[in-house]
Phi, psi and omega in degrees: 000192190294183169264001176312145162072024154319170168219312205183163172192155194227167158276121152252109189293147178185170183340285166314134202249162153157315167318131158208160210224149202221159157230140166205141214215146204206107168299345221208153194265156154331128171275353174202178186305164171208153181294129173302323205207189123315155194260106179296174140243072174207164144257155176226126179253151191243156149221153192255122144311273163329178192275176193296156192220142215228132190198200174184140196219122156289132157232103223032071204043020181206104157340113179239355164199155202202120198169202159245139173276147150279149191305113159080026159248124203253177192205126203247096198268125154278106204272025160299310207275173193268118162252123183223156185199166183195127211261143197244355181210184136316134189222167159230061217230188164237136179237146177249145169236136191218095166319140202294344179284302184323296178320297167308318148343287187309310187308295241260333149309318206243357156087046164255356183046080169029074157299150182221354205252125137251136187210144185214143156316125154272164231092333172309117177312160175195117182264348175295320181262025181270295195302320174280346162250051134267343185314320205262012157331299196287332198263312143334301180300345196203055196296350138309355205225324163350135197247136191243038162246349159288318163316308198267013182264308166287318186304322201293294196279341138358266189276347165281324163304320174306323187295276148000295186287274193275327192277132200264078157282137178258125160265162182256134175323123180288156154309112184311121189095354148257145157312167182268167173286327179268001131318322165350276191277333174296320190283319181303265155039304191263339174304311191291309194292349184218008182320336199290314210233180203267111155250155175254180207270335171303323152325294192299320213280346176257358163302306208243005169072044167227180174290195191256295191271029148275303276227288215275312160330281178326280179301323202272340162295354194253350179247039161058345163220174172329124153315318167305297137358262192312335159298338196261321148332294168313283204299328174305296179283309163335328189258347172291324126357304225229345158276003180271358196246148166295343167002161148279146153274313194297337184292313163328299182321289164324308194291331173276346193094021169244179212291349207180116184326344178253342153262004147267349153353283193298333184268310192306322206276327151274004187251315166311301209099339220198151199261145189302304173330325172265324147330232248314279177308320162320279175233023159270142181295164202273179182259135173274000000 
């Protein structure tokens, strides 16, 4: 969105080079309308931090929305076209800008065969993509300190959700007793995105709109392991991550989701080989 009111902005690395992610945030409402962006070959996605915000969104000229955002409603700009806004309140958000080549790159990764189109209600809530940009918070506030194999990590399940979600794909019907692809990546999405935290398995499986025990079914025939397994997997390389940081293992422990420092001991040690303390000396890099 414009740049009045920045607080901060990182670069986030990843194959593709190009994504970048901005927070921008006002106590105080707009006195006019203002340009979201310059005009592009890019999208710029918004999520609302903050408590509700109130606005009116131009699109070549003719008013397309006129409300409120609410905590974790988001909005999909396509800056080919003239964008303007104008805020009736204090807002919060985070915005990603992202090219339509970058985009399309990632799709042909992830087996969209070079998607370039996202498109969404604006307004729409998305607690997936809320939860993943609040993960990035602490590195905004301190992008020199940033762990950037965590950045490309977040950016990554980012634009596959986005990709997933918002891109107007016809799919073909899974196979039976499998997820879909894009159940798949919805449920990992919400696995990466709450990873932090105790989730159950009744969660992940209404992430992607099934039963519990379809769901446990479902995943482990289509990705060969457990939702718990993958979950835990995920959490493993995250502290591997995160031990290359001045981190505590008990700080690790915390941060990744497990009960306690001696449990994540007891998973690393069998999922590794090696206690996160000796990984650490082995092969993490020093923390600058």
């Amino acid at each position: 969105m414009s740049e009045q009111n920045q607080a901060s902005s990182i670069v986030l690395p990843m194959a593709t080079a190009g994504i970048t992610a901005k927070r921008r945030r006002s106590a105080t409402s707009e006195a006019a309308a203002m340009p979201v962006a310059a005009s592009e070959d890019a999208y710029l996605v918004t999520v609302q931090l903050g408590a509700t915000a109130t606005a009116q969104l131009w699109r070549n000229d003719e008013c397309v929305f006129d409300g409120a955002f609410v905590h974790g409603a988001i909005a999909i700009f396509d800056l080919s076209d003239r964008w303007s806004e104008h805020f009736r309140s204090g807002f919060d958000f985070l915005s990603f800008h992202i090219p339509f080549d970058t985009l399309a790159r990632s799709s042909i990764s992830l087996g969209f065969s070079g998607v370039r189109e996202i498109a969404c209600e604006i307004g729409v809530t998305d607690p997936v993509l809320l939860s993943l940009s609040l993960s990035l918070l602490p590195a905004l506030e301190n992008p020199a300190a940033a762990n950037k194999s965590f950045l490309l990590q977040v950016q990554n399940a980012i634009v596959s959700h986005l990709l997933h979600v918002y891109a107007p794909i016809e799919r073909a019907a899974p196979a039976r007793g499998l997820l879909s692809p894009r159940q798949e990546e919805l449920a990992k999405d919400f696995m990466r995105a709450n990873f932090n935290r105790s989730i159950s398995l009744e969660e992940t499986a209404q992430a992607c709109g099934l039963s519990r025990s379809h769901f446990i079914r479902a995943f482990r025939n289509t990705t060969g392991s457990t939702p718990h397994r993958w979950l835990l997997d995920y959490r493993t390389e995250r502290v591997k991550a995160l031990l290359a940081t001045a981190m505590t293992i008990a700080d690790i422990a915390s941060a990744c989701g497990f009960a306690d420092q001696s449990h994540l001991n007891r998973v690393f040690q069998k999922t590794v080989g090696l206690t996160p303390t000796a990984w650490r000396r082995q092969f993490a890099p020093r923390p600058r």
